[in-house]
N, C-alpha and C positions, 0 to 999 in steps of 0.2 A: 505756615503762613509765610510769603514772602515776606523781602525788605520792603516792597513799597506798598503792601497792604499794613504793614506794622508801620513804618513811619506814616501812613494815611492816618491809623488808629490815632497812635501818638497824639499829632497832629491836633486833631479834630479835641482829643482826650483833655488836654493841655488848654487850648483855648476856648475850653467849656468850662474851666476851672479857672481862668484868670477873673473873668467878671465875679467869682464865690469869693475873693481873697476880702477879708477884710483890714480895710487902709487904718483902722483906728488901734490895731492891735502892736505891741509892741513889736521892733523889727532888729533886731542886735546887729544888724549891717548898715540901719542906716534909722541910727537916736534920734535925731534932730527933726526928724518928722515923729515922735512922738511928744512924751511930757511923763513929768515923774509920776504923777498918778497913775498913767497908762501903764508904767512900767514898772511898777509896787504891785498894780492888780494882778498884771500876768506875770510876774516872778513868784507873786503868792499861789497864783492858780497851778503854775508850773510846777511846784513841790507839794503843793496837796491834792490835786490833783490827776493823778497819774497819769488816766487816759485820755487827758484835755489835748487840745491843740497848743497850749502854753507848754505843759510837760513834755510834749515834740519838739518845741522851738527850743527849748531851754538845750533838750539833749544833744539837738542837732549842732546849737552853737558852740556849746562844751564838747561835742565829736569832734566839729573839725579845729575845734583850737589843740586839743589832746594830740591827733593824727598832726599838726602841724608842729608841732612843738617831738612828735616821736619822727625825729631824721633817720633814725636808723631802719622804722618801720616794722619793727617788731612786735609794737603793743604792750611795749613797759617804756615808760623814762625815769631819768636821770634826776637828783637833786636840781641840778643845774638847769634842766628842761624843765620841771616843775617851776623854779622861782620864774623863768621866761612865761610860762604857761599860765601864771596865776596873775602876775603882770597885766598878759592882756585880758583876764578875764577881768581884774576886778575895775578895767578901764571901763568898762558896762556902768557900773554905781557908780564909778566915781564924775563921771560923764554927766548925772545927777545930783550930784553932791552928798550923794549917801555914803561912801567909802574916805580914808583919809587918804591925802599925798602921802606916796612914799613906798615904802619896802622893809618892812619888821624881819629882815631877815634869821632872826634868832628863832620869832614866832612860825617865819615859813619851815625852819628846817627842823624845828618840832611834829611840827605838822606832817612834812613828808616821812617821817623817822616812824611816826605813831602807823603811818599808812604802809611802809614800805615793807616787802619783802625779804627775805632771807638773805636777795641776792641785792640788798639796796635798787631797787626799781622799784615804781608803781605803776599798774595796769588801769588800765580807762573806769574800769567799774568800781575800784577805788578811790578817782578823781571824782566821777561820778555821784556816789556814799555821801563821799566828805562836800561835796557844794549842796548837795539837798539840805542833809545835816547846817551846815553853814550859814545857807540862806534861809532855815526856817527859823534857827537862834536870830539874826539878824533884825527877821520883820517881828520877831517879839521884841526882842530889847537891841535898837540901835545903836546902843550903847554899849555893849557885850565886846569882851575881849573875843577875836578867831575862833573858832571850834578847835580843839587840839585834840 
């Protein structure tokens, strides 16, 4: 296939899929166009879920915070990358008012300790474990201490 029968495909591919997007479903780039119920339904459907459209969004915004927060680009981080990592994720809830202000750092570096490897780093499917894990304790009891 050429370049410009495949950008043609693309193309066409892409803007047959813009009109299917649905505007009501949560969007982790951009909250403010949604609402806290919108975003309890799809972080519940996105961990029970597996092969939902939720369980996509959730992985994809946890991939590229993971890949952002790995500078070295190996697919393991750091303590240090971790507490940055979890940071932005839990500015998600907290954006809701489901999360508290702040940074438990005793509690994050339990956390990464229980996850980490041999070689003090943790790999994406780790980060990945421990927020499914996380956010299903969470939408049961809001109340609940971190997953450790």
């Amino acid at each position: 296939m050429s370049m410009e029968k495949w950008c043609d495909w693309a193309l066409a591919h892409i803007a047959g899929k813009v009109p299917t997007i649905d505007l009501k479903k949560c969007d982790f780039a951009n909250l403010d166009k949604s609402n806290k119920g919108v975003f309890l339904n799809s972080i519940t459907a996105g961990v029970t879920k597996e092969d939902s459209v939720e369980a996509t969004g959730l992985y994809n915004f946890l991939l590229c915070l993971f890949v952002e927060a790995d500078e070295a680009g190996k697919g393991k981080i750091t303590f240090d990358q971790f507490d940055i990592l979890v940071t932005k994720a839990a500015a998600v809830p907290r954006f809701y008012g489901l999360a508290p202000e702040g940074q438990a750092q005793a509690t994050r570096k339990e956390i990464f300790d229980n996850m980490k490897s041999g070689e003090g780093h943790i790999a994406f499917s780790d980060f990945l474990s421990w927020c499914r894990l996380h956010i299903n304790q969470m939408i049961k009891d809001p109340t609940s201490k971190a997953t450790v």
